[in-house]
C-alpha positions in Angstrom: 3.0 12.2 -7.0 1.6 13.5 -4.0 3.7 14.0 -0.8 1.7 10.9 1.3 2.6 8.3 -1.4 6.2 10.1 -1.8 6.1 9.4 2.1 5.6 5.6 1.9 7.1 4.6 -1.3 10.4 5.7 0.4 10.0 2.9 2.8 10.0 0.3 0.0 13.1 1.7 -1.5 11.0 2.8 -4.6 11.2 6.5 -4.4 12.1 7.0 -8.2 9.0 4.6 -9.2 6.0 5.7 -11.2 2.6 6.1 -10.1 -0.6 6.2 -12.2 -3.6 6.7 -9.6 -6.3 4.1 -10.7 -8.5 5.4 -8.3 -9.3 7.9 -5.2 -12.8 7.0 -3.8 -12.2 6.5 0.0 -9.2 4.7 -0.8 -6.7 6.2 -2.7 -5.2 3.1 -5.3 -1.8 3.9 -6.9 -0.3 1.7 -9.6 3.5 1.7 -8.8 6.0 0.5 -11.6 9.7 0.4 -10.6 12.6 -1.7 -12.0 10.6 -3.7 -14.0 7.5 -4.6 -11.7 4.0 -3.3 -11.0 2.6 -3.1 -7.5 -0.5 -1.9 -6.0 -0.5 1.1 -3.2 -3.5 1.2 -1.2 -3.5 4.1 1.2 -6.4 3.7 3.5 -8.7 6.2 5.3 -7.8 7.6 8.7 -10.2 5.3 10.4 -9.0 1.9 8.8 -7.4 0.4 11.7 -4.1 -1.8 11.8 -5.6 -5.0 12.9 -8.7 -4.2 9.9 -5.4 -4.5 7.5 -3.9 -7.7 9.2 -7.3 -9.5 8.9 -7.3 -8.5 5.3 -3.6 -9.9 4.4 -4.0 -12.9 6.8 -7.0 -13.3 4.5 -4.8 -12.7 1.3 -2.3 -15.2 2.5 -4.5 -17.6 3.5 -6.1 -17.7 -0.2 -2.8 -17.7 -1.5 -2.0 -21.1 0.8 -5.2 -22.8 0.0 -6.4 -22.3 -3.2 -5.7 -21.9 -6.4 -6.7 -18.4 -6.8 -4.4 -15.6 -8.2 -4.3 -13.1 -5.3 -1.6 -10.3 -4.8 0.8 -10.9 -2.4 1.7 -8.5 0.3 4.9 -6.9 0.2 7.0 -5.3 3.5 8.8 -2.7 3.7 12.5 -2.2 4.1 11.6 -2.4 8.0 9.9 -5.6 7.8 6.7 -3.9 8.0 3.4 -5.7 6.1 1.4 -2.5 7.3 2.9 1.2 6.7 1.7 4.3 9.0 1.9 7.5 6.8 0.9 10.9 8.8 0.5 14.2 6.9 -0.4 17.5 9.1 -2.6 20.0 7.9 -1.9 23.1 8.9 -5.2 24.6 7.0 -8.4 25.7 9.5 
């Protein structure tokens, strides 16, 4: 698990899940399985801004409300938190 996901997973409480990476073009996708239940991670790009990722799960939510779709459902973290800011330095030139 790389030291980014490590990062965020610790603010769901899920730092002894597993993760299976389903994919890593733009958009790194981690499939997350801890006490019984699967999740998605999405770790965006740098230049995905917060509100982008509230219009998406305002989106989600609203689908969720009004339809009769199957849509995943956002989960927040232990802060409360629908959208999680992960940093990681480089230290390479």
């Amino acid at each position: 698990m790389n030291k980014q996901v490590k990062e965020i997973l610790e603010q769901y409480a899920l730092e002894n899940a597993e993760c299976t990476v389903l994919r890593h073009l733009g958009n790194l996708v981690v499939r997350v399985e801890a006490d019984a239940r699967r999740y998605a991670l999405r770790v965006c790009e740098p230049q995905v801004s917060a509100a982008q990722l509230q219009t998406e799960l305002d989106g989600l939510q609203a689908l969720k409300r009004d339809t009769d779709l199957y849509v995943p459902t956002p989960v927040t973290s232990v802060q409360g938190d629908l959208v999680t800011a992960s940093i990681i330095f480089s230290t390479s030139r």
